[in-house]
C-alpha positions as CSV (number, residue, x, y, z in Angstrom):
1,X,-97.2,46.7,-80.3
2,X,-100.8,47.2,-81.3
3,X,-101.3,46.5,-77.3
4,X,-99.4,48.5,-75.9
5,X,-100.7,51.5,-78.4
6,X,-104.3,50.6,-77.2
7,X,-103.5,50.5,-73.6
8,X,-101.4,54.2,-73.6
9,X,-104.9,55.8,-75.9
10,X,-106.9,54.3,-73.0
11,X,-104.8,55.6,-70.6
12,X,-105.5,59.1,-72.3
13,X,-109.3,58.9,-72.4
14,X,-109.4,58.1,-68.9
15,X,-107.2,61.0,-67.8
16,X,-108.8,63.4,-70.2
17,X,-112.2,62.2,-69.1
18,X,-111.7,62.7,-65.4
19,X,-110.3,66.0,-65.5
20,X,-111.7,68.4,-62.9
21,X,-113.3,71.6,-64.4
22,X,-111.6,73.8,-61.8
23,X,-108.3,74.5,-61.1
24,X,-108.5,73.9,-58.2
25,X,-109.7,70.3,-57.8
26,X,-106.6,69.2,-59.9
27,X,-104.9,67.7,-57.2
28,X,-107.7,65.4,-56.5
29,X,-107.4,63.4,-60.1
30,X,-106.8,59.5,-58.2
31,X,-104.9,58.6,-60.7
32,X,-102.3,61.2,-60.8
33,X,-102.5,61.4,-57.2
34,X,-101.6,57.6,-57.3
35,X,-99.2,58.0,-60.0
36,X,-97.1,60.3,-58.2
37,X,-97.0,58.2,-54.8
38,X,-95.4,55.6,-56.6
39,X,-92.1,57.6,-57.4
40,X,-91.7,58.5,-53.7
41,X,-92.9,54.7,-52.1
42,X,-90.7,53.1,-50.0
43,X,-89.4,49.7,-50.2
44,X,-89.5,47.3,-46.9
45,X,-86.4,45.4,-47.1
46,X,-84.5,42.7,-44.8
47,X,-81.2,43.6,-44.5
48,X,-78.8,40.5,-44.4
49,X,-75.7,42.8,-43.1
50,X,-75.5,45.0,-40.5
51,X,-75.0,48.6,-41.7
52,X,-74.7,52.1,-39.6
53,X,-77.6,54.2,-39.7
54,X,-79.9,51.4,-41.0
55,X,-79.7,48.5,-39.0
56,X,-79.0,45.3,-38.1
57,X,-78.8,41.5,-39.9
58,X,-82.1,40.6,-40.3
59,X,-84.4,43.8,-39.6
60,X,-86.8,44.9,-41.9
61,X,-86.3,49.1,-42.9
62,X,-87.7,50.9,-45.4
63,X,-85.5,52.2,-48.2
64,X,-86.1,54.2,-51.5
65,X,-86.6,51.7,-54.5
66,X,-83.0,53.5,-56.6
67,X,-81.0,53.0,-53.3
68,X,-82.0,49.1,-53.3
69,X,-82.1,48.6,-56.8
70,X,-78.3,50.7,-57.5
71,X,-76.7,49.5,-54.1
72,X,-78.7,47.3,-52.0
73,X,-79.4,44.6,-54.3
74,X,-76.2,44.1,-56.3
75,X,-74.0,43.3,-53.6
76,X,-76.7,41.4,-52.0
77,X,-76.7,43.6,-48.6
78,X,-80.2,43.1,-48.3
79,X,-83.6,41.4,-49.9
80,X,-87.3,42.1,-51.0
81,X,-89.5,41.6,-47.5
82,X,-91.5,38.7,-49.0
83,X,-92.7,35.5,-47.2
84,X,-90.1,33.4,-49.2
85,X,-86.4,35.9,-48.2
86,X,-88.3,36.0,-44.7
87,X,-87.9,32.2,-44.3
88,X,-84.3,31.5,-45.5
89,X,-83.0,35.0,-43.3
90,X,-84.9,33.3,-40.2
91,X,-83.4,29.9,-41.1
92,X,-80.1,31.2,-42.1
93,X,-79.7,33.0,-38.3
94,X,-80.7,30.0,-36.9
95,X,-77.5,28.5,-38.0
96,X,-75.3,31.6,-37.7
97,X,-76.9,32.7,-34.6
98,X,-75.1,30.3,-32.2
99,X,-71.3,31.1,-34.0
100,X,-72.2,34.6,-33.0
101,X,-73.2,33.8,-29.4
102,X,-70.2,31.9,-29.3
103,X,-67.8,34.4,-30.5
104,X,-69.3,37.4,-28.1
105,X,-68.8,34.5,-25.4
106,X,-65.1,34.6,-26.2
107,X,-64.7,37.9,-26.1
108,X,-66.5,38.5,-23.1
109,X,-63.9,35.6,-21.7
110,X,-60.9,37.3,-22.8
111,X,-62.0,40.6,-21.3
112,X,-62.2,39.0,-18.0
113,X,-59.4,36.8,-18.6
114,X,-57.5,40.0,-19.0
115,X,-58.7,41.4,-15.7
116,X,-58.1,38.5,-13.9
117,X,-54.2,38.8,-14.9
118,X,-54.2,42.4,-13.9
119,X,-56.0,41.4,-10.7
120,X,-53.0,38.9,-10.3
121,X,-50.3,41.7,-11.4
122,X,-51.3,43.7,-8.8
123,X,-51.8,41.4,-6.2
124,X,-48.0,40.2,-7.0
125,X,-46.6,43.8,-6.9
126,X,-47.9,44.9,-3.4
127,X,-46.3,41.3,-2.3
128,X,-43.1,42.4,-3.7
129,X,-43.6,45.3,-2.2
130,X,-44.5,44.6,1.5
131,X,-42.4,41.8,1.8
132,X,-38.2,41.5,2.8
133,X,-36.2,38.8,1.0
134,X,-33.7,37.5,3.5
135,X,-31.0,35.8,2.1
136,X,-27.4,34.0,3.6
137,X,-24.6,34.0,2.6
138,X,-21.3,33.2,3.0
139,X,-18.4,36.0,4.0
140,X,-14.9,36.3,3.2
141,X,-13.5,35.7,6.2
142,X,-9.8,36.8,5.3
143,X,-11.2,40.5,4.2
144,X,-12.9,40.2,7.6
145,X,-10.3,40.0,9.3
146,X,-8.7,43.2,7.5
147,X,-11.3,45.3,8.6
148,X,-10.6,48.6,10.0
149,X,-13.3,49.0,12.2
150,X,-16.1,46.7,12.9
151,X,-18.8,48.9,11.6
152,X,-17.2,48.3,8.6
153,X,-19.6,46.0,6.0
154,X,-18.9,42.2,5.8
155,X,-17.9,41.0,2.1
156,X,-19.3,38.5,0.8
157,X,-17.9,35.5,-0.6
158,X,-19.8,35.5,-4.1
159,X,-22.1,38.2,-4.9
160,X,-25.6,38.1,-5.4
161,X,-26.5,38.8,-8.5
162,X,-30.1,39.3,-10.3
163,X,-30.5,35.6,-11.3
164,X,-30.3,34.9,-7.6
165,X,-32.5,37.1,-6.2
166,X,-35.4,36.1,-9.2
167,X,-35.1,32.6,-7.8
168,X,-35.3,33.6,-4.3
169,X,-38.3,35.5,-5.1
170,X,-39.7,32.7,-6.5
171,X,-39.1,30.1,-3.4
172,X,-40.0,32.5,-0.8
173,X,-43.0,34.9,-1.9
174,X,-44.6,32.6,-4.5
175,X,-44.3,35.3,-7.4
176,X,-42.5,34.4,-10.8
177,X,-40.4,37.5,-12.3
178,X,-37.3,38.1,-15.0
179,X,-34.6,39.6,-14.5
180,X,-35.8,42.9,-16.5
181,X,-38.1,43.2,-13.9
182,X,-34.9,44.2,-12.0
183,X,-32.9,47.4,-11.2
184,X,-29.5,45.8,-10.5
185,X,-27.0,47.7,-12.3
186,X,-23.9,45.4,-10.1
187,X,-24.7,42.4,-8.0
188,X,-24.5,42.5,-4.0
189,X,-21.3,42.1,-2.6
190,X,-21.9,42.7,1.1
191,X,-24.0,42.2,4.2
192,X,-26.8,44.4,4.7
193,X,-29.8,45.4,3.5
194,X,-30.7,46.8,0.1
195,X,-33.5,48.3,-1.7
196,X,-33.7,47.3,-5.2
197,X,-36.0,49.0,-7.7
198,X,-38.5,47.0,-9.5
199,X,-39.6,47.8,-13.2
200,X,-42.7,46.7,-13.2
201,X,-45.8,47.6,-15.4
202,X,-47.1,51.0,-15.6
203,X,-50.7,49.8,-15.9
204,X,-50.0,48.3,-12.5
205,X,-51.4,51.3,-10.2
206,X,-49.3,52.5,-7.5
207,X,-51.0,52.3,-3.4
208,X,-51.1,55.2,-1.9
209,X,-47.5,56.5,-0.4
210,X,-45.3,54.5,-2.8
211,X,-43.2,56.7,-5.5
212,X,-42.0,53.6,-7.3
213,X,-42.0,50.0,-6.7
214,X,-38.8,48.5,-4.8
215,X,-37.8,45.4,-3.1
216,X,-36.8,45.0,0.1
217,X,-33.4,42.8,0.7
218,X,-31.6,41.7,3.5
219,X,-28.6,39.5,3.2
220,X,-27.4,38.3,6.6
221,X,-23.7,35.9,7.5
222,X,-23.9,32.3,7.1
């Protein structure tokens, strides 16, 4: 105690010693002036988290001492800027850097992975879209023969129904669909051809010309 009574009386003298004898020379005491710098330093920190409006893992900012000391600090968001924090933040991003290259490298994949299915959607859809399914089958040849005029549709012998014409999709034009992908309210009972309305994607953008997608069928006599 006897110390620390000594060292505030000294601190006394000297500040009542080199007081200016003008008004206006009080500014230019140094150890006021130096006094009062201290309260409004800044700190240079490293952060070890990225945060908005401050930066990134391991930068160095500056930051007011009661911000690091109150927030900073406790939840250990960032660290003094000395040579010893500098070497375990440099060390500790050499073996965290690669999982982060790695993960951006995964999401950059499944970005283009993405693209490459739409790509593939809509390279399926004008397929669909340009191309006629031809199909035989067989007629009923008793109803054909009750015909009243020749003009008159053939029937068919079994209809065709959505599960046909997904695996006729498949075999001819090379392009796998459900049967959702269908408009089909009642299977195909006659010859002829047909124009069947495909529910496809709306992310999947229309050429030029075409109100909706559709797909062309033509079912011909065995």
């Amino acid at each position: 105690m006897g110390y620390l009574s000594y060292g505030r009386h000294a601190l006394q003298q000297i500040i009542r010693n080199s007081k200016p004898r003008s008004s206006s020379q009080s500014v230019a005491n140094p150890l006021l002036f130096a006094c009062q710098g201290l309260r409004y330093r800044k700190l240079e920190v490293i952060l070890t988290t990225s945060m908005d409006k401050l930066g990134k893992a391991g930068e160095t900012v500056k930051v007011a001492p009661g911000f690091f000391r109150n927030h900073l600090m406790p939840k250990l968001l960032a660290v003094p800027n000395i040579d010893k924090f500098a070497y375990l933040i440099r060390e500790q991003r050499k073996i965290y850097q690669p999982v982060e290259e790695e993960e951006q490298e995964e999401v950059k994949e499944s970005k283009d992975s993405k693209e490459d299915k739409m790509r593939e959607y809509e390279k399926a859809a004008i397929r669909l879209a340009k191309a006629k399914l031809v199909l035989r089958r067989f007629i009923d040849a008793e109803k054909a023969k009750s015909r009243a005029t020749k003009e008159e549709p053939l029937e068919l012998r079994s209809a065709v129904t959505k599960e046909d014409l997904v695996a006729e999709v498949a075999r001819q034009l090379f392009v796998n669909i459900v049967p959702d992908n269908l408009h089909l309210p009642m299977p195909l009972t006659r010859v002829g051809e047909y124009e069947v309305p495909l529910r496809l994607p709306r992310s999947i953008p229309l050429p030029e010309g075409m109100i909706n997608w559709s797909l062309k069928v033509k079912i011909r006599s065995e």
